[in-house]
VMD Tcl script that draws the C-alpha trace (Angstrom):
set ca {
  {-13.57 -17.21 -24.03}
  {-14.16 -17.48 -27.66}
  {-16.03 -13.93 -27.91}
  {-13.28 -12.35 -25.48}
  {-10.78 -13.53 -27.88}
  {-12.77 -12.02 -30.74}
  {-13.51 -9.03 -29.27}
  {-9.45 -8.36 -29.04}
  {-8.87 -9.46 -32.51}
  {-12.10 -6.77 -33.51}
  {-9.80 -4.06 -31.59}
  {-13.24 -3.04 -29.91}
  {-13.39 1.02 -28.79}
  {-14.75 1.08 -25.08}
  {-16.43 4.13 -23.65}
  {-17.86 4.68 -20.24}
  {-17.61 6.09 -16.69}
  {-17.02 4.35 -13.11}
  {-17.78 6.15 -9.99}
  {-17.52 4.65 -6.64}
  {-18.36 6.54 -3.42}
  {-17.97 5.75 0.34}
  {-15.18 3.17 -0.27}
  {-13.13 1.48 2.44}
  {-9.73 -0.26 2.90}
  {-8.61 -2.02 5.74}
  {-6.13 -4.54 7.23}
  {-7.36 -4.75 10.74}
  {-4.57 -6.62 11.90}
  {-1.62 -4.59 10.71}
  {-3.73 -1.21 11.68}
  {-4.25 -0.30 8.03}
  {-7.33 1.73 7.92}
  {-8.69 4.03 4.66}
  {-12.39 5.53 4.65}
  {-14.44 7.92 2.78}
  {-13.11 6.95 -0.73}
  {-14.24 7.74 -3.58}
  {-13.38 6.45 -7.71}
  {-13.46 8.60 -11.13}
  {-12.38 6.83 -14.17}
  {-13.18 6.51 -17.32}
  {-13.00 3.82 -20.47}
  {-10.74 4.85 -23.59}
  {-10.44 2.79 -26.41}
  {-8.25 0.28 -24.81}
  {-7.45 2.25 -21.47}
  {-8.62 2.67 -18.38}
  {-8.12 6.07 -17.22}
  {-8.30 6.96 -13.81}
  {-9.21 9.99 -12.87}
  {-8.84 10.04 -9.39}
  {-8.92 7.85 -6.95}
  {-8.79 9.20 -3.16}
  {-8.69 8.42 0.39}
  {-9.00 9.95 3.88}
  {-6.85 8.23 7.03}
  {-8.40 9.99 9.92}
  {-5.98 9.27 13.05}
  {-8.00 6.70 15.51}
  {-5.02 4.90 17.52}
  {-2.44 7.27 19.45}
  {1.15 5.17 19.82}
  {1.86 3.72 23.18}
  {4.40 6.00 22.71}
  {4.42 9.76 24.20}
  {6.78 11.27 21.90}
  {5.71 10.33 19.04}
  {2.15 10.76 19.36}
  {3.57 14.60 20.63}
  {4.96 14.90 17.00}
  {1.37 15.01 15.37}
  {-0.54 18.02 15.86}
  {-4.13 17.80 15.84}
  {-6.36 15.32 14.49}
  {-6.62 16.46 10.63}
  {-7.43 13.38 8.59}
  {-4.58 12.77 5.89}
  {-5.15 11.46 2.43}
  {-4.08 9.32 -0.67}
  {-4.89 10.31 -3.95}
  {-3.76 7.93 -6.98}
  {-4.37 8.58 -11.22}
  {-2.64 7.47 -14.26}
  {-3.75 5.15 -16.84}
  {-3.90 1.32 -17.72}
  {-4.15 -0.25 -21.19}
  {-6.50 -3.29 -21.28}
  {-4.22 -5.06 -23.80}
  {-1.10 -5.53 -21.51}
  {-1.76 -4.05 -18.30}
  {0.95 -1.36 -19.44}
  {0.86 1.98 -17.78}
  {1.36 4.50 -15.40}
  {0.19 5.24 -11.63}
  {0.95 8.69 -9.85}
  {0.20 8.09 -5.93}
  {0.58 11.05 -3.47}
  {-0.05 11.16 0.36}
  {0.02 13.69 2.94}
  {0.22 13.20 6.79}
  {-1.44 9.76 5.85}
  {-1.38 7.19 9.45}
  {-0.16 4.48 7.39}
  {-0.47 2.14 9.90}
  {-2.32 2.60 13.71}
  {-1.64 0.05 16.41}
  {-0.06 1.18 19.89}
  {2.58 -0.97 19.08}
  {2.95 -0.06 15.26}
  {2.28 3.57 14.07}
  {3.30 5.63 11.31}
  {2.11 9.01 9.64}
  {3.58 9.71 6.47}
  {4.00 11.84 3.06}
  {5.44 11.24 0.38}
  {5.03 10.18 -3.46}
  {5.05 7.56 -5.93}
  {5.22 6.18 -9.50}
  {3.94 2.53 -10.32}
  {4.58 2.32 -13.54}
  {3.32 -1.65 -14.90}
  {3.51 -4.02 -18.44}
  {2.31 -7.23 -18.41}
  {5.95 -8.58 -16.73}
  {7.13 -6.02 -14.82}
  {6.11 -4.03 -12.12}
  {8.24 -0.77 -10.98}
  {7.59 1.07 -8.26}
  {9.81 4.35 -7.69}
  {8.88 6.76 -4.74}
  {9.99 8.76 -1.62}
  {8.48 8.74 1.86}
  {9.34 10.81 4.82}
  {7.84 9.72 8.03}
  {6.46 12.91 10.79}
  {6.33 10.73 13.34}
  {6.51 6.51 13.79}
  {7.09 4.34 16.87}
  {7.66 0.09 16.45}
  {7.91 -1.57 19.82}
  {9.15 -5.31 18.36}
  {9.21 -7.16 21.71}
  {5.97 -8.86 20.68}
  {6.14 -10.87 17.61}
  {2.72 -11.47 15.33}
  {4.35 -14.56 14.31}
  {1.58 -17.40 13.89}
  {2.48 -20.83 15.60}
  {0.93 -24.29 15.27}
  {-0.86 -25.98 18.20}
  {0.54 -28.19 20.47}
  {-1.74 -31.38 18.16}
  {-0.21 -30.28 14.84}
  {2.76 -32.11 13.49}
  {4.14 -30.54 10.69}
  {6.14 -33.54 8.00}
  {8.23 -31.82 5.33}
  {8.71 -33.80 2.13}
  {12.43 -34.65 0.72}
  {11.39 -34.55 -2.60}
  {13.07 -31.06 -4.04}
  {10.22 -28.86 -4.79}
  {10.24 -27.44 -8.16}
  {10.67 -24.00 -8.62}
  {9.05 -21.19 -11.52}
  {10.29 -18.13 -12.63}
  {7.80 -15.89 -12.06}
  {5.43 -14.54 -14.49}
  {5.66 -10.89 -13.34}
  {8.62 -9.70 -11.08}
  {9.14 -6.28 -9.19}
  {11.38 -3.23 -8.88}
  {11.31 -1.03 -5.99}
  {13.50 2.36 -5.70}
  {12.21 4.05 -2.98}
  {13.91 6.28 -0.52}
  {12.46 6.85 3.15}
  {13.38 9.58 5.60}
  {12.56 8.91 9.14}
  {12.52 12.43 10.34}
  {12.95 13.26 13.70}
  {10.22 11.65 15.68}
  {10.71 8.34 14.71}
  {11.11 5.87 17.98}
  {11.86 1.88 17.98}
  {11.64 0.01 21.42}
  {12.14 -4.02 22.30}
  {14.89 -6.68 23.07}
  {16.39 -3.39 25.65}
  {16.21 -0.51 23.25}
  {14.87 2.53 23.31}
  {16.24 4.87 20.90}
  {15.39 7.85 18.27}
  {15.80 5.96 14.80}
  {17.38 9.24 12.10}
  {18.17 9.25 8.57}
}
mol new
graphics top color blue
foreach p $ca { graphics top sphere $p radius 0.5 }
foreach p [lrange $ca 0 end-1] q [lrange $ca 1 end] { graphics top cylinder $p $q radius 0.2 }
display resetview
């Protein structure tokens, strides 16, 4: 810790490159699913500068429903590409994030494709993130919940002691403005409609 802290105080000038190739995100559950990725960015002084950073979302799960999955022609992958800069010091900068035709999620049951674009801009207590998305085609059926439940030998005792609560150290902005677009479908609890606007 000592020669971080000295390091700081020297005001040190960083150079370099980071690559990355063949990266992967996924959250299997939710039907999140990004492959052939691949990382430029570079070391500035105190930055990191990031080059690119992008992503392919090939379509593997068609909705369970029709008129959706009708919406999408073909089966083009879509991407994400992010760049912008951080500063070391603070954490402060500035993210640019763009997708096109990007399955942002892909269960039957759950299933989006998207484009849109967004700013993350960050400081060391704030994070704001200002975009726009507009679906091409989505379909939720919420007649099934993913809610987790205990077992039937779990007994769950809640304390009466009031429980002490932080501000947090970093909060969050959001301004972002969705359009649905005109293949949008939601289903469960007896409905079965075209969600607009």
């Amino acid at each position: 810790l000592f020669i971080v802290l000295w390091l700081y105080a020297r005001k040190p000038r960083a150079t370099g490159q980071m690559t990355g190739e063949s990266l992967r995100v996924a959250w299997v559950d939710q039907g999140v699913r990004l492959d052939k990725g691949t990382l430029r960015a570079h070391l500035q002084d105190d930055l990191i500068v990031l080059d690119e950073l992008a992503f392919a979302g090939q379509p593997r799960i068609r909705p369970d429903e029709k008129r959706a999955a009708a919406a999408i022609k073909g089966d083009e992958p879509g991407s994400l590409n992010a760049n912008g800069q951080l500063r070391l010091r603070d954490f402060s900068g500035v993210i640019q994030v763009a997708a096109s035709q990007l399955p942002i999620l892909q269960r039957p049951d759950r299933w989006v494709v998207a484009s849109g674009g967004a700013n993350i801009e960050t400081s060391a207590t704030h994070v704001q993130f200002n975009g726009a998305v507009a679906a091409a085609a989505g379909y939720v059926d919420f007649s099934r919940s993913d809610l987790p439940s205990p077992s039937s030998d779990v007994l769950v005792v809640r304390s009466r002691e009031p429980v002490a609560v932080h501000a947090p150290r970093v909060t969050f902005g959001f301004d972002l403005g969705i359009d649905l677009g005109d293949a949008f479908y939601l289903r469960g609890s007896g409905l079965d409609t075209r969600a607009s606007g």
